[in-house]
C-alpha positions as CSV (number, residue, x, y, z in Angstrom):
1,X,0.0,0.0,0.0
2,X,1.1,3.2,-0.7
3,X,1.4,6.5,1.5
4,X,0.9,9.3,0.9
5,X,3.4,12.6,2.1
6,X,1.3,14.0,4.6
7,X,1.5,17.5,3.3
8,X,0.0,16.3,-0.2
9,X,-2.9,13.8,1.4
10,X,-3.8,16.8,3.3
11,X,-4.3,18.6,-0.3
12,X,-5.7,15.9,-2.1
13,X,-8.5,16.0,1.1
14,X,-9.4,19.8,-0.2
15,X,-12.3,20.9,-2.5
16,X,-9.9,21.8,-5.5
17,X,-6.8,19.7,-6.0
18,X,-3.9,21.3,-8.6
19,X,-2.3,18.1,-9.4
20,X,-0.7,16.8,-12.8
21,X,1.5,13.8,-13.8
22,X,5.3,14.3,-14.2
23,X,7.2,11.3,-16.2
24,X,10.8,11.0,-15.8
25,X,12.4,9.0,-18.1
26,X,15.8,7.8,-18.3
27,X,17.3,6.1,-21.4
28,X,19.4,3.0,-21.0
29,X,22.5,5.0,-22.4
30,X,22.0,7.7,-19.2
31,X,20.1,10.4,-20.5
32,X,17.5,11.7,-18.4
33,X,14.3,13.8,-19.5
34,X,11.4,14.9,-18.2
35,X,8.0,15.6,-19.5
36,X,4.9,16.6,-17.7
37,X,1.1,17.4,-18.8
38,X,0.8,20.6,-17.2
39,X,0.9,23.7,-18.7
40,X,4.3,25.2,-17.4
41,X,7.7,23.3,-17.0
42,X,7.7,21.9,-13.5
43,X,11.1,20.9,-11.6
44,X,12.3,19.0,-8.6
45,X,14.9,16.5,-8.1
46,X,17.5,18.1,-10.3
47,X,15.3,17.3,-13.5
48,X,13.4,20.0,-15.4
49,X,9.8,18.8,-16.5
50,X,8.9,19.9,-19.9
51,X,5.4,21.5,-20.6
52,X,3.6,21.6,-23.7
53,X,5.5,18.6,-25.0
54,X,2.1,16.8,-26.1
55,X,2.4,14.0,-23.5
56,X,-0.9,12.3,-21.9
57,X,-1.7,9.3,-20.0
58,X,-4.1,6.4,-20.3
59,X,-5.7,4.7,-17.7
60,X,-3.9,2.3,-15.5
61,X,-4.6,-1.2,-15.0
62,X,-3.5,-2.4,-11.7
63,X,-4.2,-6.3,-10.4
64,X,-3.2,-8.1,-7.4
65,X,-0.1,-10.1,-6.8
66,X,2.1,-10.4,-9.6
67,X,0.4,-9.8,-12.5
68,X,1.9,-7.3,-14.8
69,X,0.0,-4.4,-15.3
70,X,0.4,-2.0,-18.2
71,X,-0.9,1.5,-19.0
72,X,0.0,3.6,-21.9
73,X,1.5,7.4,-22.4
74,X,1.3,9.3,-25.9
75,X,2.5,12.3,-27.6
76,X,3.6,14.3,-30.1
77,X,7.3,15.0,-32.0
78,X,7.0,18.5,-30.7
79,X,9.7,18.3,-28.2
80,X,12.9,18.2,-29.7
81,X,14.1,15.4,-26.6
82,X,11.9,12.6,-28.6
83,X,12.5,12.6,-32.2
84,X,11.1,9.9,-34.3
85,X,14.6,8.9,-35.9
86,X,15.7,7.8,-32.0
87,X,12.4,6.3,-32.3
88,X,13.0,4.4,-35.0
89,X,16.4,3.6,-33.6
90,X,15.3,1.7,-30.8
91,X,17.3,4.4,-28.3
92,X,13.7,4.4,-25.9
93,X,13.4,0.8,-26.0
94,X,13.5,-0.4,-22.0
95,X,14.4,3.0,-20.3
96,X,12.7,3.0,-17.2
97,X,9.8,5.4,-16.7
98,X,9.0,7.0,-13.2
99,X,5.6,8.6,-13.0
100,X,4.7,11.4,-10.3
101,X,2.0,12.9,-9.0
102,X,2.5,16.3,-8.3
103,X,1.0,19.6,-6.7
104,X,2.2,22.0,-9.5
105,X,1.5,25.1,-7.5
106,X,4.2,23.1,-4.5
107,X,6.1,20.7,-6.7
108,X,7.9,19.5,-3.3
109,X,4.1,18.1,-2.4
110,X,4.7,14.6,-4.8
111,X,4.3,11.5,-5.0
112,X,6.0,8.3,-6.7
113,X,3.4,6.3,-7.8
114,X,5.2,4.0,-10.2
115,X,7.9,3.0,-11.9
116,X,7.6,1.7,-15.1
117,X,9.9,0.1,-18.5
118,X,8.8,1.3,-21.9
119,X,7.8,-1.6,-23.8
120,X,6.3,-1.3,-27.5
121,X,6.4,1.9,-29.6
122,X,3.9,2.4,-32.2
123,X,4.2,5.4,-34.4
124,X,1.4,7.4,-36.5
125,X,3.0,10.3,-38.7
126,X,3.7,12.9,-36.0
127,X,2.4,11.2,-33.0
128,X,3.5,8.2,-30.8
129,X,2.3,6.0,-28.2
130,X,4.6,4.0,-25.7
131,X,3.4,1.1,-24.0
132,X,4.5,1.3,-20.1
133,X,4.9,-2.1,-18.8
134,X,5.3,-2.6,-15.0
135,X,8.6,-4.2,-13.8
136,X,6.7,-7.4,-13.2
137,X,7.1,-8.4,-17.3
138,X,10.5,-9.6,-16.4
139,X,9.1,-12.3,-14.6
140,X,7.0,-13.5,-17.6
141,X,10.2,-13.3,-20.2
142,X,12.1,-16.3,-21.2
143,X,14.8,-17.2,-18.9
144,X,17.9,-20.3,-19.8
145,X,18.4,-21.5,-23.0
146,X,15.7,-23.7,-25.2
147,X,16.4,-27.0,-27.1
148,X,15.8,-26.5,-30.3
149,X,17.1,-28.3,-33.4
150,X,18.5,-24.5,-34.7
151,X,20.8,-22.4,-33.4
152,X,19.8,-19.3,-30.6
153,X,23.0,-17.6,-30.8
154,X,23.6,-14.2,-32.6
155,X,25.5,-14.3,-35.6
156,X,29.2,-13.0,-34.7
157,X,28.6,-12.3,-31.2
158,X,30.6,-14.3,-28.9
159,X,28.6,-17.4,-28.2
160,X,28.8,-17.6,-32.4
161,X,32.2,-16.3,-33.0
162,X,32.0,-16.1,-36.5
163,X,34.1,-12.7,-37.9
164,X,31.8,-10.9,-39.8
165,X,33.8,-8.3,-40.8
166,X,37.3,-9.6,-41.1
167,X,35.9,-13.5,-42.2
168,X,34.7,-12.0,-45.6
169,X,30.9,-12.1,-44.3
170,X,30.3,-8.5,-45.3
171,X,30.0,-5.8,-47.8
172,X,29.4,-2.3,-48.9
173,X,27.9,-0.9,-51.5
174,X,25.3,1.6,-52.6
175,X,21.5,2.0,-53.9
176,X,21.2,2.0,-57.6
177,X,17.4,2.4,-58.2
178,X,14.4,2.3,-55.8
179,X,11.9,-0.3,-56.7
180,X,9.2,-0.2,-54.2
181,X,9.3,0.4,-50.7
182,X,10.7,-2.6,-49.7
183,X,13.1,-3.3,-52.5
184,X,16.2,-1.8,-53.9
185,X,18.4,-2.3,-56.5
186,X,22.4,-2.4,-55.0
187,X,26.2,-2.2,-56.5
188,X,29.3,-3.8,-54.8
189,X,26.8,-6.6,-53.8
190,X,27.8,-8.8,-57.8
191,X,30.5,-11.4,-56.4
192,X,28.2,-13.0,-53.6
193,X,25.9,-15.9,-54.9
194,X,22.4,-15.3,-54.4
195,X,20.8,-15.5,-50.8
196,X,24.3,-15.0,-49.4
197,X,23.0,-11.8,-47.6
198,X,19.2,-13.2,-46.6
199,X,18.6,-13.1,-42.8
200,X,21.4,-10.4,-42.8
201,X,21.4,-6.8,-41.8
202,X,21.9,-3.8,-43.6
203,X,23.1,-0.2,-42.1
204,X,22.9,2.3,-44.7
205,X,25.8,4.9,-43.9
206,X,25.1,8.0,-45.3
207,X,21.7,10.2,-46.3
208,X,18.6,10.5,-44.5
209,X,18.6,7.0,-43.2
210,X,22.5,7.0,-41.7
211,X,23.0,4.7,-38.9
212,X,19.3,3.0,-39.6
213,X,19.2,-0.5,-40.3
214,X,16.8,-2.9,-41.4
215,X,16.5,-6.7,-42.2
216,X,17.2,-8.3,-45.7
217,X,14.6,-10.9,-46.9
218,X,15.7,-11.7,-50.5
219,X,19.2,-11.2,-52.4
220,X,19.2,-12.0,-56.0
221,X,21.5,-10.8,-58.6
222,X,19.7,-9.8,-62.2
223,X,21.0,-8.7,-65.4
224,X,20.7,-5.1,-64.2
225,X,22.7,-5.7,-60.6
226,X,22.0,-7.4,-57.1
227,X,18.1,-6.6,-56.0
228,X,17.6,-7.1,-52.2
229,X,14.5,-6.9,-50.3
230,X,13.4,-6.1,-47.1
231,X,11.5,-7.8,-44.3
232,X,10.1,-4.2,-43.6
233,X,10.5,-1.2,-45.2
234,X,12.5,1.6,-43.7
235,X,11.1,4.4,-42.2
236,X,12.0,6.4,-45.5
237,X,12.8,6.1,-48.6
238,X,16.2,5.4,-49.5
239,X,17.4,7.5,-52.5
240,X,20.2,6.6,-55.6
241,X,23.9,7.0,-54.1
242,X,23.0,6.2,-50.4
243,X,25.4,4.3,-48.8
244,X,25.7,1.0,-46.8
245,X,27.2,-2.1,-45.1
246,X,25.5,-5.2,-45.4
247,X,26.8,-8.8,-42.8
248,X,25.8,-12.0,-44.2
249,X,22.8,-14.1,-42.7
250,X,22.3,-17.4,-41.3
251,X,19.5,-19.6,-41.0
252,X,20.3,-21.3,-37.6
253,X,20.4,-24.3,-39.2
254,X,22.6,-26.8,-38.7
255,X,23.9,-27.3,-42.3
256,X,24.4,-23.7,-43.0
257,X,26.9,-23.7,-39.7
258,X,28.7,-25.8,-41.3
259,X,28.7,-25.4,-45.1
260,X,28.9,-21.5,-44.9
261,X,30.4,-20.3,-41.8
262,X,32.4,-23.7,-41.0
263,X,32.0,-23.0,-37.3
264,X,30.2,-26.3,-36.2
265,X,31.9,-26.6,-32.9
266,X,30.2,-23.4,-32.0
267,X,26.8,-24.4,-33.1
268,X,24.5,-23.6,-30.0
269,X,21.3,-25.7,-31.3
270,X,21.0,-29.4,-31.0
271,X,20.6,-30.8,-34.2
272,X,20.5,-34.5,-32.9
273,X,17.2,-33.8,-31.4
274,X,14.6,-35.0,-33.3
275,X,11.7,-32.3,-34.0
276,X,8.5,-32.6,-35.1
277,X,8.5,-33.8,-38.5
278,X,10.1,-36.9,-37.3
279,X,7.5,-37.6,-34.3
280,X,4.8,-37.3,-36.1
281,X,6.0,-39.9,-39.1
282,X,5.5,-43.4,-39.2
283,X,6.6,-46.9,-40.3
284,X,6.3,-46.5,-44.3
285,X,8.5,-49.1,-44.6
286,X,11.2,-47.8,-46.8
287,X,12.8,-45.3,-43.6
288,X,15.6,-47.1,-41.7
289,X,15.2,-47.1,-38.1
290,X,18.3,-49.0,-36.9
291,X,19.7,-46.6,-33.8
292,X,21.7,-44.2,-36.0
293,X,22.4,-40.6,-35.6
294,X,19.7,-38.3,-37.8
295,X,22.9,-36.5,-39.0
296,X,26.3,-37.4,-39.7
């Protein structure tokens, strides 16, 4: 149960209340903003609370025991502290959140009423919403490893340990043409085979989308150049001459550890394990079932 400073229960017991809701939110990288619904910056705790930055609250959910609860805040990309390309970026996801309640005309008569993780951003044109999931989500997230028949390492981190960059796993080149949204025609990309970038990552380096990335889906080489296609389109349009870096993909699989990045004795999947194609068969007759290993 929460209590409340005696000063501000002794206010909140009064005919007219002047309270708003102050958010202070700090990025995992250590910056620290604040952002209030009131009409005039607030400040208290060494943190300035910025007015007229478009921010509201929804409701709050709340449940007993562990449950977590969620609520939501929204605003605009009028203050310059939240800008859609950090947005996009992925710079918000998981700062933590701590919500006031606050006497504006007394800002020292406040209350902590919750902390708070942002979870999922959604976007529309100038506007956002961010999701604000209670600390309790981290109970509900996957904890350990999985047995699965593919690999749950990243590729080139250091469970993997393949060398993306000096191992001859990446590239750079630059947009030709735009086809769509979601495709692009590329240069520098003609000496890999096709599909040697799918599941890989692009970064383009220069232009309006410098330092954005976003997933490739297909890489095929045509009698014009290499066309590669996205899993989602990026939040712009690329244009002719951008620049980027593009790192291989993998598949997880077991036979792409091997073949392409010969790094088997770092596979982290466990490709013995039979899945569920193989439970779910039966005796046809023709299959060999004498004891041996699924793969050699």
């Amino acid at each position: 149960m929460k209590r409340l400073p005696a000063d501000l229960s002794v206010h909140l017991a009064g005919d007219a209340t002047t309270t708003c809701q102050c958010w202070r939110l700090t990025r995992r990288d250590g910056p620290v903003f604040g952002f209030t619904e009131h009409d005039h910056d607030l400040g208290f705790d060494g943190t300035v609370f910025l007015a007229a930055s478009g921010f509201s609250a929804s409701e709050t959910e709340a449940a007993a025991g562990i449950a977590a609860n969620a609520s939501e805040v929204t605003g605009g990309f009028s203050s310059d502290c939240i800008t859609e390309a950090d947005l996009s970026a992925g710079l918000f996801d998981g700062a933590r959140v701590e919500v006031f309640l606050v006497n504006w005309r007394l800002p020292e008569q406040r209350v902590l009423q919750m902390v708070r993780e942002i979870g999922e951003v959604a976007r529309d044109g100038s506007r956002f919403r961010a999701e604000l999931r209670s600390l309790a989500h981290r109970l509900s997230q996957p904890q350990g490893r999985i047995y699965n028949r593919r690999c749950d390492a990243v590729l080139g981190d250091a469970r993997c340990g393949v060398d993306l960059v000096g191992g001859g796993f990446s590239a750079s080149g630059q947009v030709v043409a735009v086809i769509d949204a979601a495709r692009v025609k590329v240069s520098g990309l003609d000496g890999f085979e096709d599909g040697f970038f799918r599941f890989g990552r692009l970064v383009f380096a220069d232009g309006l989308l410098a330092g954005t990335g976003t997933d490739v889906e297909t890489q095929v080489r045509r009698d014009t150049g290499t066309e590669l296609g996205f899993w989602l389109p990026p939040e712009r349009l690329p244009v002719v001459g951008d620049g980027f870096s593009i790192t291989a993909g993998c598949d997880k699989a077991f036979a792409t550890c091997a073949q392409k990045f010969a790094n088997i004795l770092n596979f982290r999947g466990c490709p013995h394990m039979p899945g569920a194609d193989f439970a779910y068969s039966y005796v046809d007759g023709e299959t060999t079932h004498d004891g041996r290993p699924l793969f050699a």
